[in-house]
C-alpha positions in Angstrom: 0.0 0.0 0.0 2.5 2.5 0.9 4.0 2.3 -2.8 0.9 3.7 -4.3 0.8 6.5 -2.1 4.3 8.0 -2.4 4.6 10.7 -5.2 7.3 9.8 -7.9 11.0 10.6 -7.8 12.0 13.7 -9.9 13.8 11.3 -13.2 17.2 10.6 -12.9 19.7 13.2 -14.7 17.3 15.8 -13.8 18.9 18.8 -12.7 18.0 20.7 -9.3 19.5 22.4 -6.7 21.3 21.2 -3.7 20.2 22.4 -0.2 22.5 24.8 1.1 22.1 24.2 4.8 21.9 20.6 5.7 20.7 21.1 8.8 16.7 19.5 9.5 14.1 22.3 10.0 13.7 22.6 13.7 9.7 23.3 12.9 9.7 19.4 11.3 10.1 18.1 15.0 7.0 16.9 17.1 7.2 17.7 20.5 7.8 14.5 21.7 11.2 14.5 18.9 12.4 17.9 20.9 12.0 16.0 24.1 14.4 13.4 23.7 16.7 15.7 22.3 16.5 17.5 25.9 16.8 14.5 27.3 20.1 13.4 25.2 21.7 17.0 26.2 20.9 16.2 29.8 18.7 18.9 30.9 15.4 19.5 32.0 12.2 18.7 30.4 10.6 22.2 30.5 13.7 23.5 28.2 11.5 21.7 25.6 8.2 23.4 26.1 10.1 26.7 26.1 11.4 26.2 22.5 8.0 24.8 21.6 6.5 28.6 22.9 9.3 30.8 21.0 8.6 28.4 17.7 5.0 28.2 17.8 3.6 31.3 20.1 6.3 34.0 20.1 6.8 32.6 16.3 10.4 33.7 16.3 12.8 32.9 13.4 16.0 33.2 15.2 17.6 31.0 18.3 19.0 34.3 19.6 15.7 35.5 20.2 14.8 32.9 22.9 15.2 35.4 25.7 15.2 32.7 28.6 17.0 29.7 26.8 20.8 29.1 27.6 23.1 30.6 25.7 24.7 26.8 25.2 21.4 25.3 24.8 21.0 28.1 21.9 24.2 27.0 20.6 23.4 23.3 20.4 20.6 24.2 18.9 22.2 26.2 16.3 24.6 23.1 15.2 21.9 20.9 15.2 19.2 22.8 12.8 18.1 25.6 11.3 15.4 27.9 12.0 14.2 30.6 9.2 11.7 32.0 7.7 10.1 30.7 4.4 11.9 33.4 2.5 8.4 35.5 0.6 8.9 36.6 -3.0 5.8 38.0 -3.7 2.4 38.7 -2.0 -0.5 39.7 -3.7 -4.0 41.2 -2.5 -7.6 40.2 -4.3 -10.0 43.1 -4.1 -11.8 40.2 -2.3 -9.4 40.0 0.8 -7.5 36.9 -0.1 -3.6 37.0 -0.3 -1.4 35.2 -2.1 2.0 34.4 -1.2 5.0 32.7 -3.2 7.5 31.6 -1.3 11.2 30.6 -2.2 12.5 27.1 -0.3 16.1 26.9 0.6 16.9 24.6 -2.7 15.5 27.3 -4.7 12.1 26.1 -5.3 8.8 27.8 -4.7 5.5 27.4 -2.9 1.9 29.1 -3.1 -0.1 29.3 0.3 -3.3 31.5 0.1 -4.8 33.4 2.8 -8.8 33.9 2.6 -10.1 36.1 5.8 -13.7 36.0 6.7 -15.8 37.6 9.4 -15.7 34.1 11.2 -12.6 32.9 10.3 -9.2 33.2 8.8 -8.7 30.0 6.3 -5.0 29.4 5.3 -4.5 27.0 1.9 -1.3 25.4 2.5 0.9 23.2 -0.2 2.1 20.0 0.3 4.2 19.4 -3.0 6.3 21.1 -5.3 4.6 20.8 -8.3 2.0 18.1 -8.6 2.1 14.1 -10.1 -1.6 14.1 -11.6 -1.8 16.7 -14.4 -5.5 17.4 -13.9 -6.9 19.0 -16.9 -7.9 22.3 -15.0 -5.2 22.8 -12.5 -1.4 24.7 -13.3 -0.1 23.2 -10.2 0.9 19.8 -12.7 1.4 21.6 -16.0 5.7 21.9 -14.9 5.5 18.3 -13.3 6.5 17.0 -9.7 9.7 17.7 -8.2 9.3 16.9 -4.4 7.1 16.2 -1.6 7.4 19.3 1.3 8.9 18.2 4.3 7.3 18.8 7.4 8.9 22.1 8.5 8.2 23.4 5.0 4.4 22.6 5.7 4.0 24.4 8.8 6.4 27.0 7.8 4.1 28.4 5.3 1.4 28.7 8.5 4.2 30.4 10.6 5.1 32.7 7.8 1.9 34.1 6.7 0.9 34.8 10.3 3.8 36.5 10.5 3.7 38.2 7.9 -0.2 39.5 8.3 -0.3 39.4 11.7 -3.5 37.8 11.4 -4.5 34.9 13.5 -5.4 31.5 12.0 -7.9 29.2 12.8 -8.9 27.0 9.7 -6.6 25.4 7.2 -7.4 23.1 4.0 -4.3 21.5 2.7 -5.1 22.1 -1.1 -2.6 24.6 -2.5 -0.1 22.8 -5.3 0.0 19.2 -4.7 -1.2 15.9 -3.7 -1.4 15.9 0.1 -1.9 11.8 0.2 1.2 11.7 -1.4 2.9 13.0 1.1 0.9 11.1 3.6 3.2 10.5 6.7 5.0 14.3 6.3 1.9 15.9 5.8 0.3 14.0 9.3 3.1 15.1 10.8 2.7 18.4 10.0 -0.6 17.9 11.4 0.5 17.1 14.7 2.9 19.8 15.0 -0.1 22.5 14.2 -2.3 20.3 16.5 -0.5 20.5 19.6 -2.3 22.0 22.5 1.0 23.1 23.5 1.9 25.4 20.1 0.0 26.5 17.4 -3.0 24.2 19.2 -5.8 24.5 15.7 -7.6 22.0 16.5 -8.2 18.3 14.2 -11.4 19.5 12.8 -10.4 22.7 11.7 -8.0 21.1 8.9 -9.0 20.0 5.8 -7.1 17.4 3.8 -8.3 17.6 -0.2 -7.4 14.9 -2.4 -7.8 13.9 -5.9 -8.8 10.4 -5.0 -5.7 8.4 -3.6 -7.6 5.8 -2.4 -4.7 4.0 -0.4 -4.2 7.3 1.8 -8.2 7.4 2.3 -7.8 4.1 4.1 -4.9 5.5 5.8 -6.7 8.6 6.9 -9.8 6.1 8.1 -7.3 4.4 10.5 -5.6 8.1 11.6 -7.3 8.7 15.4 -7.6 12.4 15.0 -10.5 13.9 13.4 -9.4 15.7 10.5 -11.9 16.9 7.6 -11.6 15.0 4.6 -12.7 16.8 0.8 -12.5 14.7 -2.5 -12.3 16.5 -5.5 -14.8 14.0 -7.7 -15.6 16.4 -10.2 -17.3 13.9 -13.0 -20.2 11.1 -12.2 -18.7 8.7 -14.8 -15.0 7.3 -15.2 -15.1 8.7 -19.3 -15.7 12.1 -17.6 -13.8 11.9 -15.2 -10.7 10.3 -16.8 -10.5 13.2 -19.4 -10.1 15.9 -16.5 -8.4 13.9 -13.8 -6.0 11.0 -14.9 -5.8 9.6 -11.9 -9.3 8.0 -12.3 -7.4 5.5 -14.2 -5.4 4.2 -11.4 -8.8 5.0 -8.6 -11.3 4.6 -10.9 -15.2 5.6 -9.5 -16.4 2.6 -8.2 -14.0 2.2 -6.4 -13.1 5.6 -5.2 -16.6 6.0 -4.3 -16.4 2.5 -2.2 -13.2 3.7 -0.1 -15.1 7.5 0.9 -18.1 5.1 1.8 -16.2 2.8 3.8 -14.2 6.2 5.4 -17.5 7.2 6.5 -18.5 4.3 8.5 -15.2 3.9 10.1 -15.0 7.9 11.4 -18.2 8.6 11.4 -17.4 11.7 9.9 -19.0 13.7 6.3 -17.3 14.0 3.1 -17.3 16.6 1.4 -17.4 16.1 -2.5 -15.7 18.8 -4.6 -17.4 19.4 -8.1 -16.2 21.7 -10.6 -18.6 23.2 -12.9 -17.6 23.0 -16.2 -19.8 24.1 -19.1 -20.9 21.5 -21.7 -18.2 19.2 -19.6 -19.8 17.6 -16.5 -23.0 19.9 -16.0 -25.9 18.3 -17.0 -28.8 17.3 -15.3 -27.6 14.0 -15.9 -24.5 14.0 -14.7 -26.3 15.0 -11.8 -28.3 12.4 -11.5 -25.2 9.8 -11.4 -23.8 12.0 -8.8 -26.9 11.7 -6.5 -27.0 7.5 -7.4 -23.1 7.4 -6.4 -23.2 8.9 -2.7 -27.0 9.4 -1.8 -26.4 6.1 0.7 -23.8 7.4 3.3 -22.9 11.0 4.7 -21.7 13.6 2.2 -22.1 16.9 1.0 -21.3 18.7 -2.2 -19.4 22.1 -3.2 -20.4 23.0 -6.5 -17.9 25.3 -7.6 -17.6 28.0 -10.7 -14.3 27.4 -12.4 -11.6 30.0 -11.8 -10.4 29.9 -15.6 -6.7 29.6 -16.3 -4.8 31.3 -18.7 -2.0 29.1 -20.8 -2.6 26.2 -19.3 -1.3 24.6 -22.9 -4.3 21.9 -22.7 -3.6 21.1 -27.0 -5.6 23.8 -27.2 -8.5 22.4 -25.4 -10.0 25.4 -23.5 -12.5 25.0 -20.5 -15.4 27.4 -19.3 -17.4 27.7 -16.7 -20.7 27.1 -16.6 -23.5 29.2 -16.9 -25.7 30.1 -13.8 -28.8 28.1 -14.9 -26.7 25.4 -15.4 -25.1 25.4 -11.9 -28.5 26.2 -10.6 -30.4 23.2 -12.3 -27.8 20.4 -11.1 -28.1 22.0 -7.8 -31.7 21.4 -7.6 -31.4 17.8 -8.7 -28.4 17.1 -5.7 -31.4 18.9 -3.1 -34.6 16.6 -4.4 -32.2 13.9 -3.4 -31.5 15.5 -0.3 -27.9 15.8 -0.5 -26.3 18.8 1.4 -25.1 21.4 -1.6 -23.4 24.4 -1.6 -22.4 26.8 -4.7 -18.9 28.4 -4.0 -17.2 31.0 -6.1 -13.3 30.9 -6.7 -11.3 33.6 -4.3 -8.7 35.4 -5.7 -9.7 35.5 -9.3 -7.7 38.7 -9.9 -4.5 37.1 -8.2 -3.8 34.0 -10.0 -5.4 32.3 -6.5 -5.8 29.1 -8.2 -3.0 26.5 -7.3 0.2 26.7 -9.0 -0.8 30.0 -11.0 1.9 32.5 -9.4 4.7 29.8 -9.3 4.1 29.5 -13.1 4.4 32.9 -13.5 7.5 33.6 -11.5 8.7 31.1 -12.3 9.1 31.5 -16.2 10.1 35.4 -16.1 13.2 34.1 -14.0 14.0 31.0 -15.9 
């Protein structure tokens, strides 16, 4: 199982950057990991829950700023890993609120997170990958290929580094910027931990969102997982044809069985699904294809976003442009979902005037510098 859930290896003879510093990313460690490194150095255990406050409370990104910590402790620390910033190359407002950030990794590769304030709530977007392994049809995060899974540090960093940056506090984070987050299963859970700990950043399980494009092995995974995290699965089509021509990896978790696995994740949490659904026009918006959606999960607890496509310039799709659909479109296969009472919602893109969607701004900087 764990074969079909780890992303590919960049090709061999392709070219990238080493890491400068080969020190770990102190903001990679659990708590429990900075424990027994207290332990090995021979002092007391609260030396570890005063790091754990400057890293995840005080949100410093220097050792020296750790006021009450030992100058030798600090020291050790120093030698052992590093502790930095995500270094931000560009941020950009929406007229809507949202912010988009594109941050530069210490091997010279780049990351999207996306900020999206509410009245209620500040939702962070966070990346799990650089780059992406399943070349959906309507997403930019693919279009350059995968080059690396995020490491755990990297992960969280982005959370540290936007509240820094904004100063804004946040409480709600879907893991759905570039990337396949079950393909990074055991770093991204990781992750989760760190930003789950009562003793740090302390967001709670059900505040985070993990969206996948259907990796059926990390669904079962995620079923087994005690904590309580949301799960979203971007579906998208009601028939394999469908959904094969926008998302490729139908052919390796085709519907049935993709469908099976979220049905089999509800029983064993207890929990809702939420089904993402992209409306495309003349594509997957018929009554229909509505109609197969409602015969596919009407027997176990989901809900449905239907969501108007964001559309992306230069995707280089052969040509092949998408659109969204119209409003009485989106409107008629929302009425179909509600005779069969299935909880739906119609969302609109944030960020339209930012490149918000995932992988847009990376694409951009990155071919003016390349």
């Amino acid at each position: 199982m764990a074969d079909l859930i780890k992303s590919p290896e960049p090709k061999k003879g392709k070219k990238t950057k080493r890491i400068m510093d080969r020190k770990s990313d102190i903001r990679g460690l659990s708590y429990e990991e900075l424990e027994k490194i207290i332990i090995r150095e021979g002092l007391p255990l609260y030396r570890a829950r005063q790091i754990y406050s400057w890293l995840y409370l005080k949100k410093v990104d220097c050792f020296r700023q750790m006021s009450n910590v030992p100058s030798d402790l600090i020291n050790r620390l120093e030698s052992l890993f590093q502790l930095t910033a995500l270094d931000c190359m560009k941020k950009m407002e929406s007229k809507d609120g949202s912010l988009k950030f594109l941050f530069k990794l210490n091997d010279g590769h780049f990351v999207e997170s996306v900020l999206i304030p509410s009245k209620k709530r500040n939702t962070i977007c966070i990346s799990t990958q650089i780059g992406c392994p399943w070349h959906c049809l309507f997403c930019a995060s693919g279009k350059d290929g995968f080059t690396r899974n995020l490491k755990a540090g990297e992960i969280v960093g982005q959370l540290i580094s936007v509240q820094q940056i904004t100063g804004k506090q946040v409480n709600n984070i879907v893991f759905m910027g570039m990337g396949e987050p079950l393909n990074n299963y055991f770093r991204l859970m990781k992750a989760i931990g760190i930003i789950n700990d009562e003793r740090g950043i302390n967001i709670g399980a059900r505040r985070m969102t993990i969206s996948t494009c259907g990796i059926i092995p990390g669904i079962k995974r995620l079923a087994e997982n005690p904590l309580q995290v949301e799960l979203s699965v971007s579906l998208h089509a009601a028939d394999d044809k469908t959904r094969t021509f926008l998302m490729p990896v139908n052919r390796q978790f085709p519907i049935k069985k993709l469908i099976a696995a979220c049905r089999q994740y509800t029983e064993k949490k207890n929990r809702q699904i939420t089904f993402e659904y992209l409306m495309l026009k003349g594509i997957n918006d018929s009554k229909e294809q509505a109609k197969k959606l409602c015969s596919l999960i009407s027997d176990f607890k989901s809900k449905v976003n239907l969501i108007i496509y964001n559309p992306i310039p230069n995707l280089g799709n052969n040509s092949f442009i998408l659109f969204p659909s119209e409003e009485a479109a989106v409107l008629s296969f929302q009425r179909v979902l509600k005779k069969s009472y299935i909880p739906v919602t119609v969302r609109y893109s944030k960020g339209q005037d930012i490149a918000a969607a995932c992988g847009q701004l990376r694409r951009q900087f990155s071919n003016r510098i390349s």
